[in-house]
C-alpha positions, 0 to 999 in steps of 0.5 A: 500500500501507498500512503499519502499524506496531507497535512491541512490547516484552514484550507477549504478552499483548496483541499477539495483540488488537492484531493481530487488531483491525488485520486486521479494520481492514485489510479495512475495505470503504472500503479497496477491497482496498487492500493493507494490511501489519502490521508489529510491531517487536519491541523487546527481547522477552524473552517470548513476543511474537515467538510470538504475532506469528508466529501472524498474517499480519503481518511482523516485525522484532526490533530492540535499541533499547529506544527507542519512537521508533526501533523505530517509525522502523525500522519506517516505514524498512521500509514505505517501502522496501517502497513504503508510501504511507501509514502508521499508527502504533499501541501493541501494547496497542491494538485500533483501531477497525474504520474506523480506517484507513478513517476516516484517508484519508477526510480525507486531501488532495492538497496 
């Protein structure tokens, strides 16, 4: 499984494109049906991103950090614990090319 995350704060008026760019990155066809969770850290929000958010298929979280870093380090803890082999790291006010995903395992290695 692959796991992105997303940490967020007050972005309600960008997460929706975000996410909808990451689905589409997510069913990239190099992917081979590779399960791909989204998972948006909802930083201290105190507007309506977690309405936004809870319109996708993705997974969230709220947490009260108002620390990028951490939210991010929260979000890589979950995906890891769920059985992430891979992870993804992107803004809530960011749509990622479609080949994203597909063009970062492309040049992965096994060291």
């Amino acid at each position: 499984m692959i796991g992105i995350i997303v940490p967020a704060h007050n972005e309600e008026a960008t997460i929706g494109h975000c996410i909808e760019s990451l689905l589409v990155a997510a069913a990239h066809p190099r992917l081979q049906g590779e399960d791909v969770q989204i998972f948006i850290v909802m930083d201290a929000c105190t507007d309506a991103t977690g309405d936004v958010v809870a319109a996708y298929p993705v997974q969230s979280i709220e947490v009260n950090y108002q620390n990028v870093g951490r939210s991010r380090a929260a979000g890589a803890d979950l995906q890891i614990q769920q059985g992430a082999r891979w992870l993804a790291f992107t803004d809530a006010d960011t749509a990622v090319p479609v080949s994203w995903l597909a063009d970062q395992l492309r040049f992965q290695t096994d060291a």
